[in-house]
PDBQT receptor file of N, H, CA, C and O in Angstrom, charges set to zero:
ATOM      1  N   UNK A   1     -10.033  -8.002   1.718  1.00  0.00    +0.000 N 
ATOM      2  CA  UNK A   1      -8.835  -7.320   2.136  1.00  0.00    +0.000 C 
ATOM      3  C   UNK A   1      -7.830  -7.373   0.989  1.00  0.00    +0.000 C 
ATOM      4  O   UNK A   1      -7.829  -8.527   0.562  1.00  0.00    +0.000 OA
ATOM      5  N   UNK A   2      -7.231  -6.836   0.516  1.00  0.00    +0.000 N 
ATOM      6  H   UNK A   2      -7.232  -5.898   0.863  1.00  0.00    +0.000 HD
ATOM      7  CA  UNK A   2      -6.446  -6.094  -0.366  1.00  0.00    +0.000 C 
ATOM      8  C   UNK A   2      -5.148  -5.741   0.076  1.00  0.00    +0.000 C 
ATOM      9  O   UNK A   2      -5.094  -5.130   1.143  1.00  0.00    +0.000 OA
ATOM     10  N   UNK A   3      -3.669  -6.094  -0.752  1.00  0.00    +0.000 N 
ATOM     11  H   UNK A   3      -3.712  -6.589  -1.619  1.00  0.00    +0.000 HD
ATOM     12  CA  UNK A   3      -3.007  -5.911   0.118  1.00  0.00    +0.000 C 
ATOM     13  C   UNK A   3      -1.662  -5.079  -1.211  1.00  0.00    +0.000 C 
ATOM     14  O   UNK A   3      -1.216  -5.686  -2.185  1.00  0.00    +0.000 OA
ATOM     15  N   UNK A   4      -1.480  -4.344  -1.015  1.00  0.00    +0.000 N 
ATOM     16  H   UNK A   4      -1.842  -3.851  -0.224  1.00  0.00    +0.000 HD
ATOM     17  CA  UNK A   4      -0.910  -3.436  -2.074  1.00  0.00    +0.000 C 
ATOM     18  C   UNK A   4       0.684  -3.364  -2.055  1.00  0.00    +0.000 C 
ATOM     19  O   UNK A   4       1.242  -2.582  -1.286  1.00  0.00    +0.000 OA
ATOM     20  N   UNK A   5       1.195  -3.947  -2.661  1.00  0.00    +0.000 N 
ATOM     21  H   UNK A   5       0.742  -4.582  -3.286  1.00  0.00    +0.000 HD
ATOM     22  CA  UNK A   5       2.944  -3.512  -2.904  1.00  0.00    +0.000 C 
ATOM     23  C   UNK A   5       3.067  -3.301  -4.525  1.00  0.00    +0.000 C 
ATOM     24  O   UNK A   5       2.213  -3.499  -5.389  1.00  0.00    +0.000 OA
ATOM     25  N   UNK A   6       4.500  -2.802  -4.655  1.00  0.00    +0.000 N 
ATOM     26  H   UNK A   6       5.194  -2.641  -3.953  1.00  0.00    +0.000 HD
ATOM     27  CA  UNK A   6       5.135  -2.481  -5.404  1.00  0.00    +0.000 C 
ATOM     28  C   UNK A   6       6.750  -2.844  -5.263  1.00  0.00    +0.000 C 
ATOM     29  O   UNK A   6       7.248  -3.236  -4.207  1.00  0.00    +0.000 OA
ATOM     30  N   UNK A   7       7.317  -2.694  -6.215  1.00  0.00    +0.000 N 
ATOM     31  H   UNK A   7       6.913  -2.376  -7.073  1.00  0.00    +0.000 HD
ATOM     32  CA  UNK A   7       8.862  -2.745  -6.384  1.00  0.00    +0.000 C 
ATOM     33  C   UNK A   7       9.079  -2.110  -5.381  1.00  0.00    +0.000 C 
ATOM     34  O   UNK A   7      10.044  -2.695  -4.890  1.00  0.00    +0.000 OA
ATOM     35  N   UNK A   8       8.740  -1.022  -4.526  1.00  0.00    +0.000 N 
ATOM     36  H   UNK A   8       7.956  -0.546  -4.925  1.00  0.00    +0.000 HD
ATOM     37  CA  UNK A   8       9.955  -0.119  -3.537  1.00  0.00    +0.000 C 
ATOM     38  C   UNK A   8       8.906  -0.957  -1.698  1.00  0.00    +0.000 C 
ATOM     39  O   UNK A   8       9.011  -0.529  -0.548  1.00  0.00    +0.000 OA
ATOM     40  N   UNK A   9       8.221  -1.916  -2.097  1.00  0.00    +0.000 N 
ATOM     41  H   UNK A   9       8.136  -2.263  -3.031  1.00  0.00    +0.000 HD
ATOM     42  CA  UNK A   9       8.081  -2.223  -0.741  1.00  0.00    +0.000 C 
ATOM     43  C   UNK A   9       8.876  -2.606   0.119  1.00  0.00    +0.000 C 
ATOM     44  O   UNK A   9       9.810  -3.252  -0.357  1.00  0.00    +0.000 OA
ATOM     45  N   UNK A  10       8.892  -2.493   1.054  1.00  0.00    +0.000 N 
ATOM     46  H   UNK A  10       8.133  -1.968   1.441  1.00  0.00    +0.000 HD
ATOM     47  CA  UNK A  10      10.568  -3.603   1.775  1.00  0.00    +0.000 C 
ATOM     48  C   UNK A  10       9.584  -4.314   2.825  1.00  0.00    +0.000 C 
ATOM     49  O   UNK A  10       8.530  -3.751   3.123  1.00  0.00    +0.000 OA
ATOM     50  N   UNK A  11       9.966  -5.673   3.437  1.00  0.00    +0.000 N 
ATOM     51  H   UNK A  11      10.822  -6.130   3.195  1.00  0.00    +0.000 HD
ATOM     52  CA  UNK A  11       9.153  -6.722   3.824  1.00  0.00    +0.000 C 
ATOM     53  C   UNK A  11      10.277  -7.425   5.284  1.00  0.00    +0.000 C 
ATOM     54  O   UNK A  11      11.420  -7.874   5.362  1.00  0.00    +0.000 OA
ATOM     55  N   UNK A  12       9.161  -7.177   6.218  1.00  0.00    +0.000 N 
ATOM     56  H   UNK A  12       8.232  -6.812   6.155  1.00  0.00    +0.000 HD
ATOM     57  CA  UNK A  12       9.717  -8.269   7.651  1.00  0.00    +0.000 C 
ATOM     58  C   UNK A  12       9.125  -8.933   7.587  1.00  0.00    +0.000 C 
ATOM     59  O   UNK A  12       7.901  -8.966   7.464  1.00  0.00    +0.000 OA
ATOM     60  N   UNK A  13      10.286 -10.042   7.696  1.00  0.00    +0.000 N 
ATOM     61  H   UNK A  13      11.281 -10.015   7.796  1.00  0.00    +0.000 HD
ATOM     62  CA  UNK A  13       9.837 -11.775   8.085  1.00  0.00    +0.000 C 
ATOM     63  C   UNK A  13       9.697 -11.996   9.160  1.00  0.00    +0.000 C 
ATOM     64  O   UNK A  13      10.665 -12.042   9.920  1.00  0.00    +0.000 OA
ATOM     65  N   UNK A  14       8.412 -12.208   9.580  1.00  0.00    +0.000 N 
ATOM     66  H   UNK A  14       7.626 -12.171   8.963  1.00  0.00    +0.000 HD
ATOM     67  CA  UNK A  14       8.600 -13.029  11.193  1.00  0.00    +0.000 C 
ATOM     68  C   UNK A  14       8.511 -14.364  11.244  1.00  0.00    +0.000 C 
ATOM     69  O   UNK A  14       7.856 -15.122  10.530  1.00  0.00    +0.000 OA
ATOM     70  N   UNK A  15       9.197 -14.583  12.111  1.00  0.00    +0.000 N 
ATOM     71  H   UNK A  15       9.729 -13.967  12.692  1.00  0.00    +0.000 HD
ATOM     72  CA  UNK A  15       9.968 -16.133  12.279  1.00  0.00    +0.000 C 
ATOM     73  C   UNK A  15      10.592 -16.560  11.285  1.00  0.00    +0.000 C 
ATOM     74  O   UNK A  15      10.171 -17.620  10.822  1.00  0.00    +0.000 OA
ATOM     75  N   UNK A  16      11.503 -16.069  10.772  1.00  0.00    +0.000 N 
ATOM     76  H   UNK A  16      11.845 -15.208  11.148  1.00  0.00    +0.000 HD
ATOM     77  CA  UNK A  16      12.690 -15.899   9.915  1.00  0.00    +0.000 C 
ATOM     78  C   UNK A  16      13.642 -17.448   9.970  1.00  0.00    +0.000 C 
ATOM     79  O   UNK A  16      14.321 -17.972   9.088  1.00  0.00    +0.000 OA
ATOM     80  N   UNK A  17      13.305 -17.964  11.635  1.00  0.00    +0.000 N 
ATOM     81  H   UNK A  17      12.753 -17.538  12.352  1.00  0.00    +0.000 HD
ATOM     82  CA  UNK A  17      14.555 -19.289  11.440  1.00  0.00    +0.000 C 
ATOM     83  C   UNK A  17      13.316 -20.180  11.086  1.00  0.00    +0.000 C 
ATOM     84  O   UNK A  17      13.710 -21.191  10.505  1.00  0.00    +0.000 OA
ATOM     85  N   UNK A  18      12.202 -20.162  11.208  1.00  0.00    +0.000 N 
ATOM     86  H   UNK A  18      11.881 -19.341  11.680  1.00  0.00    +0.000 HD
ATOM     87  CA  UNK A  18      11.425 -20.876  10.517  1.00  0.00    +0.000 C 
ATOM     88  C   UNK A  18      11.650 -21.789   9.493  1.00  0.00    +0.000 C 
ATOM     89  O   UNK A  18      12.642 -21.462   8.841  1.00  0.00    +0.000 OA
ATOM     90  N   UNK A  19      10.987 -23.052   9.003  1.00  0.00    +0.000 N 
ATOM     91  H   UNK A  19      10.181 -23.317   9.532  1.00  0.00    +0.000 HD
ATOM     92  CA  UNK A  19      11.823 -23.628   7.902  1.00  0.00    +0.000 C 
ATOM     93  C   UNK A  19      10.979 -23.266   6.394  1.00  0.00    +0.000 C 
ATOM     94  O   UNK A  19      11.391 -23.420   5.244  1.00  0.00    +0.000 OA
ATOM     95  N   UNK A  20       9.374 -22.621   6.980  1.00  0.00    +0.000 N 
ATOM     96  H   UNK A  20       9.040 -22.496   7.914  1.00  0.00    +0.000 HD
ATOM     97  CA  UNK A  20       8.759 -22.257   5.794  1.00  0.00    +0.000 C 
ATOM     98  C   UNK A  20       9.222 -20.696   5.854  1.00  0.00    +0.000 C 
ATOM     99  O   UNK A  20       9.340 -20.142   4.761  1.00  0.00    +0.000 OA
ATOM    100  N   UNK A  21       9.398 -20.206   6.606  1.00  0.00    +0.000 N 
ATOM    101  H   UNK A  21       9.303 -20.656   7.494  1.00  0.00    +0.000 HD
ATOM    102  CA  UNK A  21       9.652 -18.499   6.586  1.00  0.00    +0.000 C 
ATOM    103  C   UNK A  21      11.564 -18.569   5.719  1.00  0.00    +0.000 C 
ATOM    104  O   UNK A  21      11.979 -17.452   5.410  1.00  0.00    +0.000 OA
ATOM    105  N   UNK A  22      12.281 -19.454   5.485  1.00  0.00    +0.000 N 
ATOM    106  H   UNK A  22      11.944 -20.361   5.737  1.00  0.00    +0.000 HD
ATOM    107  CA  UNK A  22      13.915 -19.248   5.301  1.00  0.00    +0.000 C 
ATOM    108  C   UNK A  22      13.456 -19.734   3.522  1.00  0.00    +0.000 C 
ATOM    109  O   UNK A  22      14.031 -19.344   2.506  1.00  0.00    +0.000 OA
ATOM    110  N   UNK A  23      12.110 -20.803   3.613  1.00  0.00    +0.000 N 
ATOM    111  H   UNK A  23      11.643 -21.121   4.438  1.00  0.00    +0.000 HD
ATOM    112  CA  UNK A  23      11.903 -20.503   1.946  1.00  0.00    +0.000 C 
ATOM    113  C   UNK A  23      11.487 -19.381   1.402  1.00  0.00    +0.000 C 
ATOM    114  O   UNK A  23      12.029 -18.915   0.400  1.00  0.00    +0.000 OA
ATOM    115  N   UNK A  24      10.606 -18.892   1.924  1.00  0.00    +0.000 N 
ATOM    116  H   UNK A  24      10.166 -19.271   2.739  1.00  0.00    +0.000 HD
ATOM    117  CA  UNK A  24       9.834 -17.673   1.770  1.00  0.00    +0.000 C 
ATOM    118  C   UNK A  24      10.826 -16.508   1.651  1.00  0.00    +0.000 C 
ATOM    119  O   UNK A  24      10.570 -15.608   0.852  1.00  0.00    +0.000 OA
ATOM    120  N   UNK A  25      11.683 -16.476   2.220  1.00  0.00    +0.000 N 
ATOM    121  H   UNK A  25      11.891 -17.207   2.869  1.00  0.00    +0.000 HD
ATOM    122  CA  UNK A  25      12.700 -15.347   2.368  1.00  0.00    +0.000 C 
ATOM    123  C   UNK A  25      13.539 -15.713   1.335  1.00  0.00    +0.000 C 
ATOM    124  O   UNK A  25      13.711 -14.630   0.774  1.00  0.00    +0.000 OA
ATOM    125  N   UNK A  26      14.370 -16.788   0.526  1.00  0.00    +0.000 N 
ATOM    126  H   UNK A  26      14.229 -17.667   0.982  1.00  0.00    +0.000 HD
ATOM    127  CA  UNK A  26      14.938 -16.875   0.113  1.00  0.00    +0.000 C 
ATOM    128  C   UNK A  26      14.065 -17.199  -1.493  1.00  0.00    +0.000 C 
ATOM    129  O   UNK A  26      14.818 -17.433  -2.438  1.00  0.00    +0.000 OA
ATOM    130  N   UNK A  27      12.753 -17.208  -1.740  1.00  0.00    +0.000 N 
ATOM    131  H   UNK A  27      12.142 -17.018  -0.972  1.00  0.00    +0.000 HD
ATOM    132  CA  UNK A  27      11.949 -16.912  -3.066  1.00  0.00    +0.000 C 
ATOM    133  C   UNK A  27      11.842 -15.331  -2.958  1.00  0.00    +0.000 C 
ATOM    134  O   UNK A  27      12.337 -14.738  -3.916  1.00  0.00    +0.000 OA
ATOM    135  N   UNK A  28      11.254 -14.501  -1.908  1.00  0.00    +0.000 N 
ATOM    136  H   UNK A  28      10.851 -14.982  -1.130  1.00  0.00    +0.000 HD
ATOM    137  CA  UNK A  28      11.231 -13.221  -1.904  1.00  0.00    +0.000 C 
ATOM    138  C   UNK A  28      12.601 -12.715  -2.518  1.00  0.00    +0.000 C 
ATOM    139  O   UNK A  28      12.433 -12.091  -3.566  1.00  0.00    +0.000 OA
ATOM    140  N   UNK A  29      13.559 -12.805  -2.219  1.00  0.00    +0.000 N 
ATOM    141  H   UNK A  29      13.695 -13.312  -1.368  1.00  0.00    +0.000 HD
ATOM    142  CA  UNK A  29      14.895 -12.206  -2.686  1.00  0.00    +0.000 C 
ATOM    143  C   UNK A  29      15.191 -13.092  -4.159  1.00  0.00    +0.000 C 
ATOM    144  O   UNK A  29      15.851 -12.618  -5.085  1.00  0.00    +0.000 OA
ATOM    145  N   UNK A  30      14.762 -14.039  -4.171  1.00  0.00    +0.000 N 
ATOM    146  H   UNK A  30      14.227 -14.424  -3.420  1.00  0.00    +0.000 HD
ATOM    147  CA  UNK A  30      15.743 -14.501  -6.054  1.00  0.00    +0.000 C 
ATOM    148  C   UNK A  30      14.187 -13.462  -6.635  1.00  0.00    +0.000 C 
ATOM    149  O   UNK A  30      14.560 -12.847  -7.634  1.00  0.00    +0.000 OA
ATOM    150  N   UNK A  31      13.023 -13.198  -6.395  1.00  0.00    +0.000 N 
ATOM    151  H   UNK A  31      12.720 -13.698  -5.584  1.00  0.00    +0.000 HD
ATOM    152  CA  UNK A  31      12.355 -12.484  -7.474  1.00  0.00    +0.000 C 
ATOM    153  C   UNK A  31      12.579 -10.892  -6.875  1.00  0.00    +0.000 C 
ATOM    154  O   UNK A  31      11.744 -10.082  -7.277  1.00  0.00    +0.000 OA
ATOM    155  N   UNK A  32      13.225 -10.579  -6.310  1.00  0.00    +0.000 N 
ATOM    156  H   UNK A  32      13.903 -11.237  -5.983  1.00  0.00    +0.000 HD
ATOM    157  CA  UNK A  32      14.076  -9.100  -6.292  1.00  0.00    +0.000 C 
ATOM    158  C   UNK A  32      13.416  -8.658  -5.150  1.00  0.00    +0.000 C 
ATOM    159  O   UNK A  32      13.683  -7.468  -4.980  1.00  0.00    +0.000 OA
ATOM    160  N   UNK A  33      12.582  -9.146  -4.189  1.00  0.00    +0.000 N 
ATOM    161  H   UNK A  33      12.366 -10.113  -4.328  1.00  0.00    +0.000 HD
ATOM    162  CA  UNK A  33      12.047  -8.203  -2.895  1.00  0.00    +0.000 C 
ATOM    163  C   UNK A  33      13.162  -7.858  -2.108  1.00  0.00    +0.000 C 
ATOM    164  O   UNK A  33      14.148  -8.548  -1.849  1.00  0.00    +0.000 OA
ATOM    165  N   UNK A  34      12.878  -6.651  -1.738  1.00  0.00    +0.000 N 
ATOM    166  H   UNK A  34      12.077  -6.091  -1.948  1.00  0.00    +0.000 HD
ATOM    167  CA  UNK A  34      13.552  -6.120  -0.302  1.00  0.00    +0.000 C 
ATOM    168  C   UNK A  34      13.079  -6.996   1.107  1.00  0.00    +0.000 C 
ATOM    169  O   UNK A  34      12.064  -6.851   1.787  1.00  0.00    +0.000 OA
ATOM    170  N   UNK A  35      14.079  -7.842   1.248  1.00  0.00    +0.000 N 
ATOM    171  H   UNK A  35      14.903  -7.960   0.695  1.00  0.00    +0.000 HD
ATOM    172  CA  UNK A  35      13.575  -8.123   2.980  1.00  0.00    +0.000 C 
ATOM    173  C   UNK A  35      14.174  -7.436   3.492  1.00  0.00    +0.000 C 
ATOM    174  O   UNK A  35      15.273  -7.414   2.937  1.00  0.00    +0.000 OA
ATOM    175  N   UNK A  36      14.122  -6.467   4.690  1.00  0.00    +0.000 N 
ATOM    176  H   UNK A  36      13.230  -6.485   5.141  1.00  0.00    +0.000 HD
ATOM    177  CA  UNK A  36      14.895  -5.735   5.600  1.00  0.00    +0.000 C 
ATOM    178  C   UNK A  36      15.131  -6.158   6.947  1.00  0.00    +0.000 C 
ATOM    179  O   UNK A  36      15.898  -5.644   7.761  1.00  0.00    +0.000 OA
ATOM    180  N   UNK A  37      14.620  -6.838   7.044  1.00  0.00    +0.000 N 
ATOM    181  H   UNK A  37      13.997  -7.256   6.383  1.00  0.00    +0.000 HD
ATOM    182  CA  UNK A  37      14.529  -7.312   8.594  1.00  0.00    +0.000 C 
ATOM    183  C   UNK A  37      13.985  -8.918   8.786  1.00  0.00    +0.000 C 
ATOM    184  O   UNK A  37      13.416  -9.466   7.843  1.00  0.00    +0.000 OA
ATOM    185  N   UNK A  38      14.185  -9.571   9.968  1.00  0.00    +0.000 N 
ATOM    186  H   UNK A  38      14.648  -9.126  10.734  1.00  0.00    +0.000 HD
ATOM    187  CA  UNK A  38      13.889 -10.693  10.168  1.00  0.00    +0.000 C 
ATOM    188  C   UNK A  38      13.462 -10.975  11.654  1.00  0.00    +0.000 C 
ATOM    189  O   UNK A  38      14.486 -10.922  12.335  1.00  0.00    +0.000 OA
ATOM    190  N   UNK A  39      12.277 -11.276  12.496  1.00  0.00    +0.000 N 
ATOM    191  H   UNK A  39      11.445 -11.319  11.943  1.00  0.00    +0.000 HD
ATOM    192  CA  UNK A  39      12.306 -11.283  13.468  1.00  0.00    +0.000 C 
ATOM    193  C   UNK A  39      12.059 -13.010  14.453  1.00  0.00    +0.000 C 
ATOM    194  O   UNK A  39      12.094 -13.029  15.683  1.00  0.00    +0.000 OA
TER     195      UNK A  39
């Protein structure tokens, strides 16, 4: 399985208050991802 992005992907976090999902979200954004949403 293969999983394909680019610079214009934008990315939902699920389980966002999570304590591994609030790292994950907050490495995604210092290397420039779009998160758009958080569920």
């Amino acid at each position: 399985m293969s999983i394909l992005i680019d610079e214009s992907t934008r990315i939902l976090v699920l389980g966002i208050t999570g304590r591994e999902a609030v790292s994950f979200t907050r490495d995604t954004l210092d290397y420039g991802g779009q998160v758009v949403a958080g569920v």
